[in-house]
C-alpha positions in Angstrom: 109.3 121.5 60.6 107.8 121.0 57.2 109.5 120.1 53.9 108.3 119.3 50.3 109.1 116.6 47.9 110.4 117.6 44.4 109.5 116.2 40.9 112.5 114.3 41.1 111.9 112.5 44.5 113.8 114.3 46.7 113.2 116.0 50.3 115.4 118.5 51.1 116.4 118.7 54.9 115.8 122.0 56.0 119.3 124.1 56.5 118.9 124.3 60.1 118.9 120.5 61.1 121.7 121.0 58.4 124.2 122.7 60.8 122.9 121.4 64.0 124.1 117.9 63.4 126.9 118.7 61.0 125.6 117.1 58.2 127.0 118.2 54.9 126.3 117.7 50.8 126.7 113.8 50.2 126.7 111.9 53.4 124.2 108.8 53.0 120.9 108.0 55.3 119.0 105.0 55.7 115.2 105.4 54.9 113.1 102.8 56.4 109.3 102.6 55.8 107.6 101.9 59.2 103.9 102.1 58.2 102.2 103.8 55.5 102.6 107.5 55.5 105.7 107.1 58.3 109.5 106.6 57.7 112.5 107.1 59.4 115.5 108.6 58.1 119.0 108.0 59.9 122.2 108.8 59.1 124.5 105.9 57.6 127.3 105.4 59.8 130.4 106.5 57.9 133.9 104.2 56.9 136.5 104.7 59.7 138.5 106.0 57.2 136.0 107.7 54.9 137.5 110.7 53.8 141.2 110.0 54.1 142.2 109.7 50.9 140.4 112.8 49.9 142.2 114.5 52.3 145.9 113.2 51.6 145.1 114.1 47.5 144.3 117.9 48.5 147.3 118.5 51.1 148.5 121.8 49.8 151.9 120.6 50.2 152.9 118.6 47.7 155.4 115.7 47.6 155.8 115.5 51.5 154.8 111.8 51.1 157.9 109.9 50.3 157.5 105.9 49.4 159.7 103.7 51.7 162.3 101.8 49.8 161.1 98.9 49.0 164.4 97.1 49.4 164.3 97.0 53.0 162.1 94.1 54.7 161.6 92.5 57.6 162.4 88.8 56.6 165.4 88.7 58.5 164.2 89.8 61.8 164.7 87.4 64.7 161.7 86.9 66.8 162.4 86.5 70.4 161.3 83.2 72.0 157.7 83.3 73.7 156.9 81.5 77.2 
């Protein structure tokens, strides 16, 4: 498949690779140069939690997060005796 490069230096990855691999507006590639007129573009591994907070700040229902007290701790548990 064949693509162009714009005036601004970007090549747009046709639609159909697109939805074949999932890959949506803003996820990050590597671009390595392997000899002139070659490269290799791969897909940046994401965060293990990339997206999370994102998520959690558009929940439609709003103020099911509830803060623990912070006057409970766990200083005075007793921790059982190993061996």
């Amino acid at each position: 498949m064949r693509t162009r490069l714009s005036s601004k230096g970007q090549i747009v990855l046709p639609a159909e690779f697109r939805r074949q691999d999932g890959i949506e507006a803003g996820q990050q590639f590597d671009v390595e140069r392997i000899e002139p007129g070659e490269y290799r573009l791969k897909r940046a591994a994401s965060q293990p939690n990339a997206g999370l907070v994102q998520l959690l700040l558009t929940c439609p229902v709003k103020g099911w997060y509830q803060p623990l007290d912070r006057t409970e701790t766990t200083d005075d548990l007793q921790l059982p005796a190993l061996g």
